[in-house]
C-alpha positions in Angstrom: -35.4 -46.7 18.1 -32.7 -48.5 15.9 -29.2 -48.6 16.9 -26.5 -50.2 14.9 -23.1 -50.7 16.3 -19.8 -51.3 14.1 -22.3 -53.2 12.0 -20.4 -55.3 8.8 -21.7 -57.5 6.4 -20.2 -59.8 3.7 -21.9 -61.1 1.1 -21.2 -65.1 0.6 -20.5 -64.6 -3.0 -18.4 -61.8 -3.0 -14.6 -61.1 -0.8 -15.0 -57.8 0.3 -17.5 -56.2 2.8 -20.4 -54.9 1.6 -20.6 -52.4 5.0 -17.6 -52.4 7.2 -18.2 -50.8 10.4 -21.2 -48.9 10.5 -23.4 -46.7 13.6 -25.5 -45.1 13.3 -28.9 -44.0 15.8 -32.6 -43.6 14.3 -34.9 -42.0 16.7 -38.8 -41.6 16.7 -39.8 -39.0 15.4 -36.6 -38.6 13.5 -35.7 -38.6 9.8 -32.4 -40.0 8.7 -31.1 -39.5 4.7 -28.9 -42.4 3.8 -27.1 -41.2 0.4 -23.3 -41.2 -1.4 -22.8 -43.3 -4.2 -24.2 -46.1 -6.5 -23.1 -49.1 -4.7 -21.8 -47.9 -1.7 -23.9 -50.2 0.7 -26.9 -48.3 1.1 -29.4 -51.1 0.2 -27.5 -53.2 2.2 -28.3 -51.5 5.4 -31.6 -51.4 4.4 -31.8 -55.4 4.2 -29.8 -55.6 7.7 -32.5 -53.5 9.3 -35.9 -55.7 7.9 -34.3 -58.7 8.4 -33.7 -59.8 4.6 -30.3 -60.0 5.9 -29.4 -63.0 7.6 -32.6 -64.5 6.9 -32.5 -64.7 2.7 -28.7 -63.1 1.7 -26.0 -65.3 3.2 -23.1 -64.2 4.2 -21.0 -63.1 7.4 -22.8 -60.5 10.1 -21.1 -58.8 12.6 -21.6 -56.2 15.2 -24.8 -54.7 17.3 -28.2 -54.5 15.9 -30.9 -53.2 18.2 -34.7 -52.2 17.7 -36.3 -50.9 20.9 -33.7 -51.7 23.0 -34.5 -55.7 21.6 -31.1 -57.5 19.6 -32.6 -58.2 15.9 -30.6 -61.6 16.1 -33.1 -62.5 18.6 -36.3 -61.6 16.9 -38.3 -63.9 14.0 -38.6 -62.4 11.1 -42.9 -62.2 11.7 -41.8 -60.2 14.3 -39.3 -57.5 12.8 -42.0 -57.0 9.9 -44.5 -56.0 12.9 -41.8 -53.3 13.7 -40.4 -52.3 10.7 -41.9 -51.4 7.0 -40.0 -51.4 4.2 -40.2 -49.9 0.9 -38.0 -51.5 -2.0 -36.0 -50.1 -4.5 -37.9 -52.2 -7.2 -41.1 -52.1 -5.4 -42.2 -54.8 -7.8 -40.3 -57.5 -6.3 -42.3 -57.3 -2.7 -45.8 -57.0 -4.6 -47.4 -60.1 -3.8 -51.5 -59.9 -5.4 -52.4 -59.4 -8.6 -54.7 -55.9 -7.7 -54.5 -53.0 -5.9 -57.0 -53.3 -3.1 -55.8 -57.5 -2.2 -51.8 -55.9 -2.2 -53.0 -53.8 0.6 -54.9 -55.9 2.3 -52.2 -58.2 2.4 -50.2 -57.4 5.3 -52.7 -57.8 7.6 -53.7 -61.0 6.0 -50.3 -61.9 7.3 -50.8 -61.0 10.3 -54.1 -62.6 11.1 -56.1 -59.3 11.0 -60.4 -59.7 11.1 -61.8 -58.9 7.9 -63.4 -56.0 9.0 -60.9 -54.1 10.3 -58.8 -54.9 7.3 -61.4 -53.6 4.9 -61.6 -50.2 7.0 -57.5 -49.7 7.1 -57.3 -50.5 3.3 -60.3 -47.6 2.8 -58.2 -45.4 5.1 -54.9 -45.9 3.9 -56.5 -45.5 0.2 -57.8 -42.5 0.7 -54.9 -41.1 2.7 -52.7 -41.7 0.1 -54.4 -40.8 -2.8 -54.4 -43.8 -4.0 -58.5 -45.0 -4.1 -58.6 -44.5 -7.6 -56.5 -47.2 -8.0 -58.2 -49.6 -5.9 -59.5 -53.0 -7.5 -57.0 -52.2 -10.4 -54.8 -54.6 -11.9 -51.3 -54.3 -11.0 -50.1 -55.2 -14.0 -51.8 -52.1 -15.4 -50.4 -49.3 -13.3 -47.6 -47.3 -14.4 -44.3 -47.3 -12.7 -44.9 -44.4 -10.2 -48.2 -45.8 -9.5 -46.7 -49.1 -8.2 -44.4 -47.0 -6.3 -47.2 -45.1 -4.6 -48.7 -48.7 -3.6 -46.0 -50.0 -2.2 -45.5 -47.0 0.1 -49.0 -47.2 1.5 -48.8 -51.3 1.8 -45.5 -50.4 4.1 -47.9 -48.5 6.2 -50.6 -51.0 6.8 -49.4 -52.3 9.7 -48.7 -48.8 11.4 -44.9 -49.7 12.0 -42.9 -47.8 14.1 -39.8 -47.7 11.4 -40.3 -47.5 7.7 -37.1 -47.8 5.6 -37.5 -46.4 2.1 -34.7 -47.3 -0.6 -35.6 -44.7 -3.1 -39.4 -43.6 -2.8 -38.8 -41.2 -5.3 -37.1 -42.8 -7.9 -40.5 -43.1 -10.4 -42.8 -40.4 -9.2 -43.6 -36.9 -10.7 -43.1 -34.0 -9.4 -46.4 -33.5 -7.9 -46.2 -36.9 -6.0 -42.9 -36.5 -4.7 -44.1 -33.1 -3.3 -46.8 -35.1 -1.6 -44.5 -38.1 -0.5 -42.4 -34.9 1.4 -45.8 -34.1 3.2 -46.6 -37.4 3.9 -43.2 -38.2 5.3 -43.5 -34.5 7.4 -47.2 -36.1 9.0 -45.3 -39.8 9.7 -42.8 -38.2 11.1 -44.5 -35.5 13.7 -46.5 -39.0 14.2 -43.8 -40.3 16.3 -42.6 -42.6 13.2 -38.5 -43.6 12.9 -38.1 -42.7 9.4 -34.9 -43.9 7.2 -34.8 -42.8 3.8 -31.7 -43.9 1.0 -32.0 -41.5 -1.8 -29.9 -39.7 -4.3 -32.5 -36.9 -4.9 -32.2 -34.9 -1.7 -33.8 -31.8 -2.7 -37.5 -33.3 -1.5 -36.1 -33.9 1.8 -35.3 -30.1 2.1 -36.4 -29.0 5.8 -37.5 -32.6 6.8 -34.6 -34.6 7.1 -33.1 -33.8 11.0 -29.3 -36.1 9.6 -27.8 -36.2 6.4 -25.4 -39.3 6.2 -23.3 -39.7 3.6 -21.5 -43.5 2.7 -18.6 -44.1 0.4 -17.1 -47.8 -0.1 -19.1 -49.6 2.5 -18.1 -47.0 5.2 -20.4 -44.4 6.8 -17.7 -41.2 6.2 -19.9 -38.1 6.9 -22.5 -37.0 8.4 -23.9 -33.6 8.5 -27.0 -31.5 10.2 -29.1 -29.8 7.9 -27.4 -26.6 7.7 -24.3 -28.6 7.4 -25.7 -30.3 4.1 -26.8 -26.7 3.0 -23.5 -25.0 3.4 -21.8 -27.8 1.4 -20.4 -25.9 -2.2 -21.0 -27.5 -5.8 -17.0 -29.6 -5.6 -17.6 -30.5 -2.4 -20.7 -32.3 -3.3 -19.8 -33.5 -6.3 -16.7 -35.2 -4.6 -18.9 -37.1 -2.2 -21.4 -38.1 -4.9 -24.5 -36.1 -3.7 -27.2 -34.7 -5.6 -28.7 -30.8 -5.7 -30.4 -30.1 -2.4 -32.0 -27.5 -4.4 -33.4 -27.5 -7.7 -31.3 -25.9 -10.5 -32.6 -22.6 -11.9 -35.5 -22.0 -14.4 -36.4 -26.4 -13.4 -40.2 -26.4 -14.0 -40.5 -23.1 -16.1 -43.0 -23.1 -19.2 -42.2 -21.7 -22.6 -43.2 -22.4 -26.3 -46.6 -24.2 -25.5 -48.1 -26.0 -28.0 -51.2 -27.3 -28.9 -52.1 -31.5 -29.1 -50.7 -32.5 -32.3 -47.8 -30.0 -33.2 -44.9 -30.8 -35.0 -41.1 -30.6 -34.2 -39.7 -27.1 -33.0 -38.0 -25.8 -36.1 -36.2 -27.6 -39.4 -40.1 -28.5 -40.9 -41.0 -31.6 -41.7 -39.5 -32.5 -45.3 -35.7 -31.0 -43.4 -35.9 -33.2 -40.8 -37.2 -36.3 -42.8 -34.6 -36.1 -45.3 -32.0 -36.8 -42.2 -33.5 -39.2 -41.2 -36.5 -37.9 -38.4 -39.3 -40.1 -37.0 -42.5 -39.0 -37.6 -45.6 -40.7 -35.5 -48.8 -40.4 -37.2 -52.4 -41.4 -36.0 -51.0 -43.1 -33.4 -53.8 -44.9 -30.8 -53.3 -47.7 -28.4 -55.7 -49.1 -26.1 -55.8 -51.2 -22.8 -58.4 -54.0 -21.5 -60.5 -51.9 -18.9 -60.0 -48.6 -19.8 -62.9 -46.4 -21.4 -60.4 -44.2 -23.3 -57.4 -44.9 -25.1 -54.2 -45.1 -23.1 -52.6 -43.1 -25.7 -53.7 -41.1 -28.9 -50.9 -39.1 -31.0 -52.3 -37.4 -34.0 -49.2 -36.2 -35.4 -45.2 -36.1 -33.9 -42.0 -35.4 -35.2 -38.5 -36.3 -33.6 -35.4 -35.2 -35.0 -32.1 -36.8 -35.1 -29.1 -35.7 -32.9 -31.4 -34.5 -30.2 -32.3 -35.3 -26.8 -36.2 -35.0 -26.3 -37.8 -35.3 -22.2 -40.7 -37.1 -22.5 -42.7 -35.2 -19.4 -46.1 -36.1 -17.6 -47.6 -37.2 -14.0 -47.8 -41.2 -13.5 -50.2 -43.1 -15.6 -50.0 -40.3 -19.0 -48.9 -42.2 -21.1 -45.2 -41.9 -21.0 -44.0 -45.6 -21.2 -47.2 -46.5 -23.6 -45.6 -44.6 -26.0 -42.3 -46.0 -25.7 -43.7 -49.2 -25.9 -45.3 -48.1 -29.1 -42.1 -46.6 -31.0 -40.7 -50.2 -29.8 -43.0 -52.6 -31.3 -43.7 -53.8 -27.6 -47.4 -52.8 -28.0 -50.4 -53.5 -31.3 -51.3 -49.6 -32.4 -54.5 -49.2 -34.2 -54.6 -49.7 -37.9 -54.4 -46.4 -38.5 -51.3 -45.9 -37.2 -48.1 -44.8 -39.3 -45.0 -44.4 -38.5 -42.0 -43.6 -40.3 -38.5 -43.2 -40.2 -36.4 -41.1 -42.4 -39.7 -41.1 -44.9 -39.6 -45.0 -44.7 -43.0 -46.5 -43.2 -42.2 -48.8 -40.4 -44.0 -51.7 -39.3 -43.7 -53.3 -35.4 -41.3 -55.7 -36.4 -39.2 -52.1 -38.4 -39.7 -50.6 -35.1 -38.0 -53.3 -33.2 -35.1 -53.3 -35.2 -34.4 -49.6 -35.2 -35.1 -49.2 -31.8 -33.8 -49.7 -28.2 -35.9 -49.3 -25.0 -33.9 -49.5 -21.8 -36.9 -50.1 -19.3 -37.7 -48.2 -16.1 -37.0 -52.1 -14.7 -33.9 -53.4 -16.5 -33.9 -56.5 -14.3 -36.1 -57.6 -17.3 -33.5 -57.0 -20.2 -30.3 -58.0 -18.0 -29.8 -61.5 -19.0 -25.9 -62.6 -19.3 -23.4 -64.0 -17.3 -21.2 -60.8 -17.1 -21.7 -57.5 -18.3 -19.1 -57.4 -20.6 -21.3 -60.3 -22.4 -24.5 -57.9 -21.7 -23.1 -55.0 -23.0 -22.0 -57.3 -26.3 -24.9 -59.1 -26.7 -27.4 -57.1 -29.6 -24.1 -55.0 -30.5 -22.9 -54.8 -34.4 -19.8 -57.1 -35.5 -18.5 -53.5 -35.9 -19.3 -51.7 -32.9 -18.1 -54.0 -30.9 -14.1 -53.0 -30.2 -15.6 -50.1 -28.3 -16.9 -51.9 -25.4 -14.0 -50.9 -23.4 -14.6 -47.2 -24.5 -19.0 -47.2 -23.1 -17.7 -49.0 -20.1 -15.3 -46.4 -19.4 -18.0 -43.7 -20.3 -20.3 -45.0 -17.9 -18.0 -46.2 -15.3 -18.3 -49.8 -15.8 -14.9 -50.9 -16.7 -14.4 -52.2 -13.3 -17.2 -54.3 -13.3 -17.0 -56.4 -16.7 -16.8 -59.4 -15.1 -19.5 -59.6 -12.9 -22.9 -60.9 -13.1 -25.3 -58.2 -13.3 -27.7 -60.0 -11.1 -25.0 -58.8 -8.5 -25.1 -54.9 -9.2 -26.7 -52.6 -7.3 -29.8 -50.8 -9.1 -27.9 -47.8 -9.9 -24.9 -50.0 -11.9 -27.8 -52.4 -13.7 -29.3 -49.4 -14.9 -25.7 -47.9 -16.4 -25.3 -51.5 -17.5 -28.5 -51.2 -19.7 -27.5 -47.7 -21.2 -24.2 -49.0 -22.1 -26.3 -51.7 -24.0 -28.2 -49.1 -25.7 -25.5 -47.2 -26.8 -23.9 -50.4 -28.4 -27.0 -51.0 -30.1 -26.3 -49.3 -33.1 -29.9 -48.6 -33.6 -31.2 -45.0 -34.7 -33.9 -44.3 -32.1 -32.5 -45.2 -28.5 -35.6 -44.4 -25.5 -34.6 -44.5 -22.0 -37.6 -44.7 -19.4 -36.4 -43.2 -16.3 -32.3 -44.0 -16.6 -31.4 -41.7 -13.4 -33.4 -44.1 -11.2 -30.7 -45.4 -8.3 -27.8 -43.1 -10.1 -26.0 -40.6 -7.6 -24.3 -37.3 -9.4 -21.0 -38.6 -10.8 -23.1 -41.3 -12.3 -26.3 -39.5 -13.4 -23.6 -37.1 -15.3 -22.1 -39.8 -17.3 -25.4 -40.9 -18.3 -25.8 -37.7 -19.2 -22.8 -38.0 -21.1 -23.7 -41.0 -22.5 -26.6 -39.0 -24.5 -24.4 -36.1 -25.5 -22.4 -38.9 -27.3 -25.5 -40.6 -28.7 -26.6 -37.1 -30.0 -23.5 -36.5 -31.7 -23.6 -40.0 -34.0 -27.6 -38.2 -35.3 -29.4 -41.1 -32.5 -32.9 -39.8 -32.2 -32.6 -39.8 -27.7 -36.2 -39.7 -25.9 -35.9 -39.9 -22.0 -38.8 -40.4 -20.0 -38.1 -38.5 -16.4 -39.5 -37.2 -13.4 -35.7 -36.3 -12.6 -35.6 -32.5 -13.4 -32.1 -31.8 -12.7 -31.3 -34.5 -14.8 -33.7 -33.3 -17.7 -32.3 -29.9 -17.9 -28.8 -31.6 -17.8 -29.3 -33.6 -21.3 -32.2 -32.7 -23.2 -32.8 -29.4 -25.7 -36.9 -30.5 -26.0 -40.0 -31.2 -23.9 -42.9 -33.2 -24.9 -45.7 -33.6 -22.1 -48.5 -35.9 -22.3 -51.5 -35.7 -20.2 -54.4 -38.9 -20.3 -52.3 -40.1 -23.1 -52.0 -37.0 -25.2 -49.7 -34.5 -26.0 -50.4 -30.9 -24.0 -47.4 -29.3 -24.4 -44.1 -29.3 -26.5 -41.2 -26.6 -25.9 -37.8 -25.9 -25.1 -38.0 -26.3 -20.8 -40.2 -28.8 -19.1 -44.1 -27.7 -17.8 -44.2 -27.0 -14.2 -47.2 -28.8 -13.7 -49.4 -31.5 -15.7 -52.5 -32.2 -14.2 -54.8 -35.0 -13.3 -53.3 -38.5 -12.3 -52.7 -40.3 -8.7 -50.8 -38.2 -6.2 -50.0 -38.4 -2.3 -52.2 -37.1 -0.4 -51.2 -34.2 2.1 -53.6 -35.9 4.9 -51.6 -38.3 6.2 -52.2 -38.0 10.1 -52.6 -41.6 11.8 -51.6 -43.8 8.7 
């Protein structure tokens, strides 16, 4: 059981607490939502609770801390990650092995675990979580959901008693979240003490037993699940909280189309003339794999529109970013053109912007108002004050990004991308880490982007959000396209997923 007690921390670095004053009770068997707003001190309760905090962020602790009745002052930090698992927001930053099957064994490596019994928990946990396929694959190779889906069963290696999750669903797909709400049902009705930070609440539907909501370091709500439910559309858009149920029509099919099809309306020689992108014989291949990773026979995009770019983990999604980007070698066969004007990788570069599904990679000033500036146009650079305001920044344009929470980096690399001033702007999962006031000015963000003719492709597993911002649906499946309409497939199949049997992980 975990019981914190008028808990505050303060960050060396920074004046103000970070948490001021926070209880709060986690039960076995019990499932606890920790949600409310980008930056609020979410993450930061997280780190209290593994032990990251005192033990590698400095600062000023206060108040009660208790795991099974034992202070967490008093235990080593060997011993708290006996008790407690933890899932990371950026699960790449606790990823410690180069493959699959070693990052899962590792753990009980730590631990001192016999061989043996280490090789029959990694086959078990595998298989439990879907995940076997994977097994002996690079890490370097898996796709962002994938990693996500590692790092959940590595927490459960060691059969803790708590797992703390900081957004477990930030890079799956639809059919792996619904497993990861299974998954957490079985840990759960195992006894397990389960606290979960999240913006995307409708998942958690029916298994959460507390909803509690934060808001400047404080904890100021907290509600039961009928509570949360009864909650009307102002009321939750005041506090910063996301749908607890899908919006209407969210995973409806229409205007299927075969591999290969062109843009939805305008023709070819319309949109070209205005300057479309058109992807032609476009194949890309990785070490290791027996097929290509991705194989577009002929694609148009059209300026001034916002196009989701839909699939399950590992389809190909951020290949093909990669590959309108310059980032990856396409066959020699490949042609693509922009506007009727061939383009080679270094074209590509230059008329594009990728903001990653890990912008810790692309963040690399001293403040963001120097980030936001940095590739922007002599011209384009007296609205800096006008994208920070858009995407709620203009408070923050003095400091360092490596500060920010994951929800403000991420608004901090959009706000790049719209200062760009290129012509094909691709955003690979922006919503991660955002709550709903910030998710909509993201979505804002692209309405503007769409109104200056950007071509906008956003790569998403976040529905609500797709429906939100985008007029067109692309899905790929084993690095093809399958489907291309006006609403988002309801299901794309094949690809790594949670398993439902979770029972004694």
């Amino acid at each position: 059981m975990l019981e914190l007690t008028d808990l505050s921390f303060t960050y060396a670095d920074r004046p103000e607490p970070a948490v001021q004053d926070v209880s709060m009770t986690a039960r076995p068997g019990r499932l606890l939502v920790l949600t409310g707003k980008s930056g609020c001190g979410k993450t930061t309760i997280s780190r209290v609770v593994d032990g990251l905090i005192p033990e590698l962020y400095e600062g000023r602790l206060e108040g009660g801390r208790r795991l099974d009745g034992r202070d967490l002052g008093e235990l080593t930090i060997s011993e708290i990650s006996r008790k407690v698992g933890s899932v990371f927001q950026n699960p790449k930053t606790q990823f410690f092995t180069t493959d699959v099957t070693s990052e899962l064994a590792f753990p009980l490596e730590n631990l001192g675990v016999e061989r043996v019994r280490i090789s029959d928990r990694v086959e078990l946990v595998a298989d439990r979580f879907g995940i076997r396929p994977l097994l002996g694959r690079s890490m370097f190779a898996l796709s962002g959901g994938e990693k996500q889906l590692v790092a959940i069963a590595s927490a459960c290696m060691g059969a803790p008693g708590l797992l703390v999750l900081d957004e477990p669903s930030a890079n799956l797909d639809a059919q792996a979240i619904e497993g990861l709400s299974r998954v957490l049902g079985r840990l759960k009705a195992d006894g397990m003490t389960l606290l979960v930070i999240e913006h995307r609440l409708y998942y958690l539907r029916g298994l959460a037993d507390r909803f509690l909501v934060m808001d400047q370091g404080r904890l100021t709500h907290g509600f039961t699940p009928r509570q949360m439910a009864a909650l009307d559309g102002d009321e939750r858009e005041r506090l910063g909280l996301r749908a607890l149920v899908l919006p209407a029509g969210a995973g409806a099919r229409k205007s299927e189309r075969r591999p290969g099809a062109t843009a939805v309306g305008g023709g070819v020689g319309a949109a070209m003339a205005v300057g479309g992108l058109r992807v032609q014989d476009l194949v890309c291949r990785y070490k290791g794999l027996d097929r290509p990773a991705l194989q577009v026979d002929d694609l148009l995009l059209e300026p001034g529109r916002a196009t989701g770019i839909v699939g399950r983990n590992g389809a190909g999604k951020s290949t093909f970013a990669k590959a309108l980007t310059g980032l990856l070698k396409p066959g020699k066969e490949a042609r693509v053109s922009l506007g009727g004007r061939d383009l080679d990788r270094r074209g590509l570069t230059r008329q594009s912007f990728l903001v990653f599904q890990d912008v810790n990679y692309q963040l690399f000033s001293e403040s963001v108002a120097k980030e936001l500036l940095l590739g922007a146009p002599e011209g384009d650079r007296g609205r800096l004050r006008e994208v920070a305001d858009r995407l709620g920044l203009a408070d923050l344009l003095e400091r360092s990004p490596g500060s920010l929470s994951g929800g403000q980096k991420q608004r901090v690399a959009i706000g790049c991308a719209v200062l760009s001033g290129k012509r094909v702007i691709i955003m690979d999962e922006p919503t991660s880490g955002l709550d709903l006031a910030h998710m909509n000015q993201v979505a804002g963000a692209i309405g503007y982007l769409r109104g200056q003719g950007i071509i906008v492709l956003v790569i998403s597993h976040d529905r609500e959000f797709l429906l939100k911002t985008c007029d067109r649906f692309i899905g790929f499946e084993k690095g093809r396209v399958v489907s291309d309409g006006a609403l988002p497939p309801s299901s794309l199949p094949d690809g790594p997923t949670v398993a439902c049997a979770a029972r004694g992980v």
